[in-house]
N, C-alpha and C positions, 0 to 999 in steps of 0.2 A: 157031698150034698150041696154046700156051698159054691163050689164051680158049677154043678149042673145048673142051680137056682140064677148063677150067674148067665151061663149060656142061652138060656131058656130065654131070661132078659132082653139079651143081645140079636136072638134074632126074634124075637114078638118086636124090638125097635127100630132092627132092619124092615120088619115086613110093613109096619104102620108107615117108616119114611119113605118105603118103594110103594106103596099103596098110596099116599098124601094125592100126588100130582095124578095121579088117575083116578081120583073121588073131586078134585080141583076143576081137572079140565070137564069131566062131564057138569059137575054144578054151570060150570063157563059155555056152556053151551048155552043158558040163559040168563046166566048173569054176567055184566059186565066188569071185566078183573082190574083190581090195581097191581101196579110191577113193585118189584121188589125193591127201585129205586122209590117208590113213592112211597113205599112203608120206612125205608132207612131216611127220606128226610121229615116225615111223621115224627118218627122215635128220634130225631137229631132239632126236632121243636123248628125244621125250614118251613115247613107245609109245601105244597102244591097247589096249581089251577091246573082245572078239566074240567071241561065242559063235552059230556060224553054225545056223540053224534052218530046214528046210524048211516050206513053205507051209502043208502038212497040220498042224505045228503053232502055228499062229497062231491064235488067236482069230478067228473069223468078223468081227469086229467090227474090226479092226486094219483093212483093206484096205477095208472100208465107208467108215470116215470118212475113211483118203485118202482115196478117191475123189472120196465127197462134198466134199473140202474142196480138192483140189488138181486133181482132172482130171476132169469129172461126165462126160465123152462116152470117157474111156479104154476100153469094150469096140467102143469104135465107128470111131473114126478108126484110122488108120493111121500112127501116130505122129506127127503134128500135127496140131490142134486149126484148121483153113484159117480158120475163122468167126470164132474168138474172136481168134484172129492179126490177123487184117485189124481185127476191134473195135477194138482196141488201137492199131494203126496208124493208125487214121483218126480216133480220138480224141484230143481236144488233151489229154488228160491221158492219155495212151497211157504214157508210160514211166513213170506212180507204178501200173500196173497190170497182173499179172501174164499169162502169156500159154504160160505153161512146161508142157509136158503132161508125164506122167511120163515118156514113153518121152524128152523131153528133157531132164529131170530126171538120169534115170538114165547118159545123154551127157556132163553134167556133171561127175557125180562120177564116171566113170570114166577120160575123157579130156581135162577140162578145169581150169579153174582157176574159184574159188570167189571171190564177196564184190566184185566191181570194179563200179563206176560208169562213167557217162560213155560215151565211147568205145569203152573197151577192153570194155565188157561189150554195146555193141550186135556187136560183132567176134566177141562168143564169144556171144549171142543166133546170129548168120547159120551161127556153126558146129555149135551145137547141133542146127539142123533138118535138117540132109545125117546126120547123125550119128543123129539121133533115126529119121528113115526107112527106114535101116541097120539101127537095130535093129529095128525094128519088122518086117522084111521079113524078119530071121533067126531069131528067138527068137517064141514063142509068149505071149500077153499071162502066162498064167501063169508062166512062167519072167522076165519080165521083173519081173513086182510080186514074185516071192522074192528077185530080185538087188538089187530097191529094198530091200526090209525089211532085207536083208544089209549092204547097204550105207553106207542114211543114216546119219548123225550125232545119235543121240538123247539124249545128254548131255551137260554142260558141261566135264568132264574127261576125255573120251577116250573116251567108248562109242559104241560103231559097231555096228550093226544091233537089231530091234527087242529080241529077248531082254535082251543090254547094258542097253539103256531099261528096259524092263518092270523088271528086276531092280533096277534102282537107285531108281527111280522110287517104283517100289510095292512090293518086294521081293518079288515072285512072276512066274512065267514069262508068254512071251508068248504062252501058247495059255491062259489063265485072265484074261486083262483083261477088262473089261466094257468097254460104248461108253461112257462115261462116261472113262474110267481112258486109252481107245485118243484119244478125242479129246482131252484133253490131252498127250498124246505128240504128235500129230498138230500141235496147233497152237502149239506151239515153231519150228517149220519154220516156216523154213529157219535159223533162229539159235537153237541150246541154250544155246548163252554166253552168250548176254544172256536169256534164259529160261528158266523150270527147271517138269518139270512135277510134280514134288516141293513143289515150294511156287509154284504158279503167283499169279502176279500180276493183278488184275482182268481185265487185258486178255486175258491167257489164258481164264481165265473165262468170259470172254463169249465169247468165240471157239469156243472148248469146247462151248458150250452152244447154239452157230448148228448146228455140225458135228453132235451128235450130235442135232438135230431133222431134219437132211439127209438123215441115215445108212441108215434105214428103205427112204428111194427110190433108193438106188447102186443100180447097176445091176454085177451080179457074175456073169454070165452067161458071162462071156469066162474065168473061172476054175476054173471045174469044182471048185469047195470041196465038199471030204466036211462034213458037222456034227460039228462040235467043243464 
């Protein structure tokens, strides 16, 4: 009786933590989330700045260079990337290469944990994709690239979503970046800590400078952007 009572336990707590993120993301269809990095420096007493910004005022130019630089087929797939997945996997140099589409991206900082090698980050790769499908299958591609811009991490000291960046960055909001100004923000990702695009570093730079020659051909179709 004692193991059954135990078992019983065991999956009523599986089913409540595989249930969590699918009671999570439909609430997130109307309300806007914090990441799991902004709850770990909450509870580590750093705090956070966010200044929460809907889509219509971003810069046309913000959402261009992600694209271009982090997910080229996001109006297309259905929150994973099947082609570029398997690239990756079949290539011996498969794990110095990335493979994260945003909708798994966005998986990350909401329900997962950030920054691990090895093991523990092919464990939270295989959980990302059930998670990334999820969202993808509830939220609309435009409601997910505003919960990205809300959400990422675009400074070295605590700013979370893109305004925060913009603001500290460039000192001016995030519906006035140029692509210029968006793909250095952009190509800090996935580390603001060791990057800053305030006084970006060559390598910034150049990265900067691939993204915003990209940027022209993102394909923005799946967003329904007014001109800003």
């Amino acid at each position: 009786m004692v193991m059954l009572r135990f078992l019983r336990r065991l999956v009523l707590a599986g089913l409540v933590l595989a249930l969590t993120p699918l009671v999570l993301t439909l609430v997130y269809t109307v309300v806007t989330p914090i990441s799991t990095r902004m709850v770990w420096r909450m509870v580590t007493l750093q705090g956070y700045e966010r200044t929460i910004v809907p889509l219509d005022q971003v810069a046309r130019a913000v959402p261009a260079v992600l694209i271009a630089s982090e997910d080229g087929q996001f109006c297309r797939h259905r929150g994973v990337d099947w082609r570029e997945l398997m690239a990756v996997i079949d290539d011996e140099d498969g794990p110095s290469r990335g493979a994260s589409t945003l909708p798994m991206q966005v998986a990350r900082n909401l329900f997962l944990w950030q920054g691990d090698t090895g093991p523990t980050a092919v464990l939270r790769k295989g959980l990302e994709i059930p998670l990334a499908l999820m969202i993808d299958l509830i939220w609309s591609k435009r409601r997910m690239m505003e919960i990205y811009l809300n959400v990422a991490e675009w400074g070295p000291t605590g700013q979370f979503g893109i305004e925060a960046g913009a603001q500290r960055a460039f000192g001016k909001p995030a519906a006035r970046l140029t692509t210029g100004e968006a793909a250095l923000l952009v190509s800090i990702l996935p580390n603001p800590i060791r990057r800053d695009a305030r006084a970006p570093g060559p390598g910034v730079r150049r990265k900067a400078a691939i993204i915003t020659r990209r940027a022209g051909a993102a394909d923005l179709s799946c967003l329904r952007l007014q001109d800003n």
